[in-house]
N, C-alpha and C positions, 0 to 999 in steps of 0.2 A: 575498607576500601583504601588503595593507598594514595599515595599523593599525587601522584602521576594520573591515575584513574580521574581522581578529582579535577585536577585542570584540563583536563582532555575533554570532561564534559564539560563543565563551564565553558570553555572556549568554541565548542561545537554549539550549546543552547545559545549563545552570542549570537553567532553567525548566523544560526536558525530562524530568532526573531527578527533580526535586518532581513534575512530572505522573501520570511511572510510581507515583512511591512510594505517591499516593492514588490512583489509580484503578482499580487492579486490573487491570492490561495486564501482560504481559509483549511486549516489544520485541526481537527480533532481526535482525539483517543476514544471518542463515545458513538457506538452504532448507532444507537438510540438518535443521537444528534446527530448525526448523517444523516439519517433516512427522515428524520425532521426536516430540516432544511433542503432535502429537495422537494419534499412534499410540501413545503410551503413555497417553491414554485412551478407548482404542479406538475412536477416532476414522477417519476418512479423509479426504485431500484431493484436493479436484476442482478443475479447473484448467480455464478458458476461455482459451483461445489466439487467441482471436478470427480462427479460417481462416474464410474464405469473408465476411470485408467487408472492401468495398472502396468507395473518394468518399464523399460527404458523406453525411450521416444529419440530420435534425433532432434536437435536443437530448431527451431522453425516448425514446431507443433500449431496445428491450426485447430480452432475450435469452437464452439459457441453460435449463434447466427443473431441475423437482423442487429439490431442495437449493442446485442453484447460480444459478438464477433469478436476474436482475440487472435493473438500470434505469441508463443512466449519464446524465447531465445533463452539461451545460458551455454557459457564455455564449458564445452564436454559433453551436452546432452542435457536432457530431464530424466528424473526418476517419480515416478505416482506409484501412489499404496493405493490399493483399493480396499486396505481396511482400516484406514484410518481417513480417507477421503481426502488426499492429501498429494499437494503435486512440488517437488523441488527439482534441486538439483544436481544432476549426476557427479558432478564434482564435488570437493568442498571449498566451502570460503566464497565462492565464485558468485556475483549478483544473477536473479533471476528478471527476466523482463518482461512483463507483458504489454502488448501492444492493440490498440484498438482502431479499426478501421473506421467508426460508425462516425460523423459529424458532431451527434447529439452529445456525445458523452461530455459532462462539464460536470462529475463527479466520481470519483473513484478511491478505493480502499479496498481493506481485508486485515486478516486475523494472517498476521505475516509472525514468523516464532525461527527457533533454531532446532534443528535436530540433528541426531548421530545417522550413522550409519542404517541403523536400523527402522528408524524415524522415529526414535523415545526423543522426547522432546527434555531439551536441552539451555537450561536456563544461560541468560547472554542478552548481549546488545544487539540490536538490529538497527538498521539505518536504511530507509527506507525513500524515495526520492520522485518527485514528482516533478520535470521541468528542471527551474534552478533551486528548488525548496527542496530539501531532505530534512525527516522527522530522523529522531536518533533515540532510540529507549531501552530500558531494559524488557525484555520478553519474558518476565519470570510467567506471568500468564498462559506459556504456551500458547496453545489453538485459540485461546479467547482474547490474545494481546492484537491490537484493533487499530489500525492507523488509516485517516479517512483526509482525503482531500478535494477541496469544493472552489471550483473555479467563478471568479464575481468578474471573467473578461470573456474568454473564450473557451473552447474545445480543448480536452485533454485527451491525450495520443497513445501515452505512456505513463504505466508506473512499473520502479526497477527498485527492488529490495534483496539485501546482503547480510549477512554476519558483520562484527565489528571488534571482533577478540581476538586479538595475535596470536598467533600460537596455537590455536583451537579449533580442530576439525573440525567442522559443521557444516552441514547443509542449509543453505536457504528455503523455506520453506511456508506454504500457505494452504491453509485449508478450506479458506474462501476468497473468493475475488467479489466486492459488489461494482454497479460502474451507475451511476446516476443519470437517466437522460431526461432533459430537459429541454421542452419545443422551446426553439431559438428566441422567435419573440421572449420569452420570456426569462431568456437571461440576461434581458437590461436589467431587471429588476434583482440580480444578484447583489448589486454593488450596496444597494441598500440593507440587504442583509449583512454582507460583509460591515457595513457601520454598525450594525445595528452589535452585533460581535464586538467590535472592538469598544461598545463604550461598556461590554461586561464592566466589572470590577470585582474582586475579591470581597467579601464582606468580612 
């Protein structure tokens, strides 16, 4: 890695953790821990897998119903495989967005990765963005690289995720979307899991 590389991420995880600490996200890299925490507020998560699209789409694809209801946008279009179950976008480099109509939603994530042209998946950064919080990582995980965010205030609207490699063709891309919804009373009770999070510690 060179040294360039290095400060850029340092300076990006900086920015990161002041983001979390005022806006009331919790951030994780583990499904497992997502669909935990919403289920410990009685929550559930629905998950668009995006089967059955396939070629191009114009940009303002609608999809999903009830709760999981979506809209995703991207300059240029979308592109879906239908054999790899897998929805990006028609350009390269360009963030993809999805957008959710539903109230409930006050959690959201997916297995966000890079791919070529052909959708082989393409080891790389991804930066991924919820609100004013963007996660930033490496995707060497492809399809199983996992970026999950859990609201301890209100309703989230939108998640919009990118490539982050100069220079480097790729498409944005996701093989799942989950979206966490949670009846409202009971996301007073978020903030106290959000404490409950932050007195983690490293052992």
């Amino acid at each position: 890695m060179s040294t360039t590389t290095v400060k850029v991420t340092f300076v990006l995880s900086t920015l990161l953790v002041s983001s979390i600490a005022s806006s009331a996200l919790i951030v994780t890299s583990s499904s497992s821990t997502f669909a935990t925490a919403v289920a410990l507020q009685g929550g559930s998560v629905l998950t668009e897998s995006f089967d059955g699209y396939n070629g191009f789409y114009s940009s303002g694809l609608t999809g999903g119903s009830g709760d999981l209801a979506w809209t995703a946008t991207a300059l240029g279009g979308l592109y879906a495989d239908a054999g790899t179950s897998s929805m990006s976008t028609n350009n390269a480099v360009v963030a993809l967005t999805m957008t959710f109509s539903s109230p409930n939603v006050f959690a959201v994530g997916g297995n966000f990765y890079n791919t070529d042209a052909a959708f082989n998946t393409v080891p790389g950064h991804v930066v991924v963005t919820v609100g004013t919080v963007s996660y930033f990582y490496e995707s060497n995980g492809g399809s199983s690289a996992f970026a999950g965010f859990i609201s301890t205030s209100g309703a989230i609207n939108s998640i919009s995720f990118q490539p982050f490699d100069l220079g480097v063709q790729v498409y944005a891309t996701a093989s799942s979307v989950v979206v966490g919804v949670v009846p409202s009373p009971a996301v007073l009770a978020l903030g106290a899991l959000a404490g409950a999070f932050g007195r983690r510690r490293r052992n």
